[in-house]
Legacy VTK file of the C-alpha trace (Angstrom):
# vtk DataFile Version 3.0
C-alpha trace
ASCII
DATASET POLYDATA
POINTS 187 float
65.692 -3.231 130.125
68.781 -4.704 129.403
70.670 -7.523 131.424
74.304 -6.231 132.882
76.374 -9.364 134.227
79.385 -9.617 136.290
80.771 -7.051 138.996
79.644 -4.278 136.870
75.783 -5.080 138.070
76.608 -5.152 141.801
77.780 -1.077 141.657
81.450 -2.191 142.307
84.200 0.192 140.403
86.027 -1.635 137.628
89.499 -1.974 137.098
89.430 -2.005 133.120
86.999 -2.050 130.241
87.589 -4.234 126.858
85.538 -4.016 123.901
85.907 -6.971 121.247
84.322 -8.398 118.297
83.716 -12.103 118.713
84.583 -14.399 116.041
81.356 -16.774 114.846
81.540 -20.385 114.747
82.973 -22.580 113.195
85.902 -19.646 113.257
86.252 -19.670 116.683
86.526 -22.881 117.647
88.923 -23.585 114.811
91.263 -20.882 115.665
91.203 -21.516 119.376
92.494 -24.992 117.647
95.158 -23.660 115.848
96.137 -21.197 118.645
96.741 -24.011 120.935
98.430 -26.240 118.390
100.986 -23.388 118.318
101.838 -23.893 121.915
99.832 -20.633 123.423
98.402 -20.673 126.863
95.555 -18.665 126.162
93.995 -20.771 123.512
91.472 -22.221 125.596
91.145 -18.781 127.935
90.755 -16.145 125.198
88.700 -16.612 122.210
89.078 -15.555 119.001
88.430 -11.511 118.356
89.145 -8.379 116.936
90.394 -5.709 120.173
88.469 -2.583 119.891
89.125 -1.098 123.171
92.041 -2.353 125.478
92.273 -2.410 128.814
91.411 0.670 129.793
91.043 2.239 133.639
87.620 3.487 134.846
85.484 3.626 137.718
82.191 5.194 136.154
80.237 1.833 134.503
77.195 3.735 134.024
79.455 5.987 131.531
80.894 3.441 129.907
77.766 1.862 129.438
76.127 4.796 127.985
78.647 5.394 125.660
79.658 1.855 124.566
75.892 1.315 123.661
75.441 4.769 121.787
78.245 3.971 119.490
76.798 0.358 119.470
73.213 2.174 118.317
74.937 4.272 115.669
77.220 1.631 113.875
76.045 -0.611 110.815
76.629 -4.074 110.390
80.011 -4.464 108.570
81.714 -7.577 106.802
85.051 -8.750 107.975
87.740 -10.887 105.803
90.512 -12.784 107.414
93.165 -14.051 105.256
96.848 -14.799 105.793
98.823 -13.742 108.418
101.263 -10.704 109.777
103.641 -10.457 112.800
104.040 -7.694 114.987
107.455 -8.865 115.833
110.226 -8.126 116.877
108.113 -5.321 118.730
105.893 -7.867 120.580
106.075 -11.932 120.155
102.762 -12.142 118.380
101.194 -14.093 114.695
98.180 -13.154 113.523
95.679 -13.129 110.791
95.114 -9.989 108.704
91.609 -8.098 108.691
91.785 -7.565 104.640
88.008 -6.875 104.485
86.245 -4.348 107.195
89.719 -3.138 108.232
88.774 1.072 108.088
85.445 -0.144 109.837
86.978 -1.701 112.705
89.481 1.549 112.609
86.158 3.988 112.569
84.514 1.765 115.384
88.173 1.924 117.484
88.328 5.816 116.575
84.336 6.565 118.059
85.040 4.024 121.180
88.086 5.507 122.032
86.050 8.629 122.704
85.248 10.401 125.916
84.887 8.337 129.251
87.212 5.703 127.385
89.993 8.229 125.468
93.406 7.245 126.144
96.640 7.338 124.880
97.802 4.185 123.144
101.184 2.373 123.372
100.565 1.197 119.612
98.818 2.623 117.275
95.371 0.696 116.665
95.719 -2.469 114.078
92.743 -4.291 113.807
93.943 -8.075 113.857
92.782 -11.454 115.420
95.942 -12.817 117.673
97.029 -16.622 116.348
100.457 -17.269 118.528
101.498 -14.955 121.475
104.250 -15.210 123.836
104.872 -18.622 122.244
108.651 -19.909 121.520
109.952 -18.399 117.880
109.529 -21.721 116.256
105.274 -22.026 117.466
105.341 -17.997 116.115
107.257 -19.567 112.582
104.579 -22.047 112.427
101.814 -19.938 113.430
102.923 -17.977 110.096
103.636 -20.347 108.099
100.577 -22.802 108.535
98.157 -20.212 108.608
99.385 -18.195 105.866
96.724 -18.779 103.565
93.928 -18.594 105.760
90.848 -16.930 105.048
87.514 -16.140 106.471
84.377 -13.766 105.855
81.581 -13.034 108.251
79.314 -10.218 108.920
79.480 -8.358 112.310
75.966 -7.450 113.531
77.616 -6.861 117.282
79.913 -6.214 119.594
81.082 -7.186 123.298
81.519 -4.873 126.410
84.061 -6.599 128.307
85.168 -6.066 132.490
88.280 -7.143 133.955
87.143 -8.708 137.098
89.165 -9.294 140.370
90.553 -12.462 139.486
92.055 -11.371 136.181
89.758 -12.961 134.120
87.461 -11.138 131.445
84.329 -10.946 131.380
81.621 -10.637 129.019
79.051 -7.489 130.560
76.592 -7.196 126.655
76.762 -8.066 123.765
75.701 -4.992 122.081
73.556 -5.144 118.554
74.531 -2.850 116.328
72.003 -0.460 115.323
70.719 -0.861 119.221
69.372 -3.611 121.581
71.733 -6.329 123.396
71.813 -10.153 121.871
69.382 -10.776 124.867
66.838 -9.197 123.281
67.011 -10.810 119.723
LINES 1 188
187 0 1 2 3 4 5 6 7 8 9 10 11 12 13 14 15 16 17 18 19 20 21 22 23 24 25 26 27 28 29 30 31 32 33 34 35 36 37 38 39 40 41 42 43 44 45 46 47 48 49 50 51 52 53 54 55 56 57 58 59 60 61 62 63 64 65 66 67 68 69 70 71 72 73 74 75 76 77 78 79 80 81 82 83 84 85 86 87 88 89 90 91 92 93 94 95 96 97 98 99 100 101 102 103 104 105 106 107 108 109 110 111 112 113 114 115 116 117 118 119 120 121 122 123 124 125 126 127 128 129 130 131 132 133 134 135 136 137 138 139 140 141 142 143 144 145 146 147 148 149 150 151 152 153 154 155 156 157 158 159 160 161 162 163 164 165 166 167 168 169 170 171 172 173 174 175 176 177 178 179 180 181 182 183 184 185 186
């Protein structure tokens, strides 16, 4: 049996779903660093990840449960390589570092989430990425780009993280799915 945290467990609907790969230490704490260096808000609030699913509507948890942790059973671990940085501005005030390495997997991963009880049309079209500077002033965005701009990081990706956005606007964390089945809670 697996362990379901948050509002999700007590049978309440859900406002939105997120699905995320979590950075490893020492990555995260380092860019949480950096982010806040560069003036961002949500340094301390959001950690470091890779979006798979955003925000997205529903009120049937068991669903999205079922399918988050099929696709979770069926996906292989998968090596990821940060290095330098892009910009998705002027479109949207954001710096981050480039997925060089595991880039199509994230894509394929997005692609089979985005799926049935979670298929939605985008805004954007999907870019895997891990946000460095957002809604910051143009000069902590310039130096978000500039002082990370030769960056880089490798780490394998055994998992991924079902996300709820609960009443107070805060996420959080539901599983942490294993690839290839199983949650983190059960090793």
């Amino acid at each position: 049996m697996t362990e379901t945290r948050g509002s999700a467990a007590t049978g309440r609907s859900i406002s939105s779903v997120g699905v995320v790969l979590a950075l490893p230490e020492p990555y995260a704490s380092e860019l949480r660093r950096w982010r806040a260096s560069f003036g961002d808000p949500l340094a301390d609030v959001v950690p470091a990840h890779i979006t798979l699913v955003t925000s997205t509507p529903t009120e049937d948890w068991p669903a999205v449960l079922e399918h988050v942790r099929a696709v979770a059973a069926d996906q292989r671990e998968f090596q990821v390589t940060l290095q330098g940085t892009g910009e998705f501005r002027p479109i949207s005030p954001v710096v981050y570092l480039k997925v060089v390495e595991g880039f199509e997997d994230c894509v394929e991963l997005h692609e089979r989430l985005q799926r049935g009880v979670l298929e939605r049309e985008l805004s954007f079209p999907f870019h895997p990425h891990v946000t460095v500077a957002h809604d910051v002033s143009e000069l902590g965005l310039d130096e978000a780009a500039e002082r990370l701009s030769d960056y880089q990081a490798s780490f394998p990706v055994r998992s991924m993280g079902l996300y709820e956005h609960d009443d107070d606007g805060v996420w959080q964390l539901q599983e942490e799915l294993r690839f290839g089945g199983g949650t983190e809670e059960e090793g």
